[in-house]
N, C-alpha and C positions, 0 to 999 in steps of 0.2 A: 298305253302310249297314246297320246294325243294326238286326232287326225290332224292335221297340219295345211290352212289355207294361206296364200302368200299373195301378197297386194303389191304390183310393181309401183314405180313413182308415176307413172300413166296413167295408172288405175285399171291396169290389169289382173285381172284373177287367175292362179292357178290353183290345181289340187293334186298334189302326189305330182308335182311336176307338170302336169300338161295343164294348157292354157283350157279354162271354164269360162263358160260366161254369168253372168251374174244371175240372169232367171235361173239355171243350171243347178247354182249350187246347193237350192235346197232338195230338190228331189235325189240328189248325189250323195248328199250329206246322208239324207236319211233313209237311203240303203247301208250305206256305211256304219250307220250309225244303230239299225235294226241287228245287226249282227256283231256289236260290239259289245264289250261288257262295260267298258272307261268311255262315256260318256262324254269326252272331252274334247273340246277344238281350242285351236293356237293359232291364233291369225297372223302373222308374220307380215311386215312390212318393210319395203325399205323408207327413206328420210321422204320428206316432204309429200307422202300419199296424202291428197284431200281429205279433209274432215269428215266428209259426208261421203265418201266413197268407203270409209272402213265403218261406220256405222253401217253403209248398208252390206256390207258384208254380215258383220257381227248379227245382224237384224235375221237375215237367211241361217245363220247357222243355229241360232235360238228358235227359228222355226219349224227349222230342221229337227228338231228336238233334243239337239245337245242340250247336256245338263249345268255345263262349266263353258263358259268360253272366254278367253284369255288372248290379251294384245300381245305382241313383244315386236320388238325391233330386231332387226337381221342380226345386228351385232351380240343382239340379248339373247337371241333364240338359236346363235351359235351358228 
């Protein structure tokens, strides 16, 4: 299963529900992501999050050392 990060339209981070901040998410990911076997993140967005705000997300979770990391929309991501 896919950790799962969620970008508001404000350009808020969360993870697993609670609000992160953006320095945060790579040290978080990659405990997360030391103990996992599916190497995967899902960046979850609602409409109109800035361009540049879900790059730097996507940027931290590749840092983090996810192997796969994957956009979708709130609608797309259920």
């Amino acid at each position: 299963k896919a950790i799962r990060l969620f970008v508001d339209r404000n350009g808020d981070t969360y993870m697993d529900g609670e609000p992160v901040r953006l320095w945060l998410i790579q040290s978080k990911l990659r405990d997360l992501l030391s103990t996992s076997t599916n190497k995967v993140v899902l960046v979850v967005t609602d409409e109109g999050v800035p361009a540049g705000r879900l790059v730097e997300v996507v940027d931290q979770a590749r840092l983090a050392g996810a192997q796969s990391v994957g956009v979708a929309t709130r609608k797309e991501a259920g």
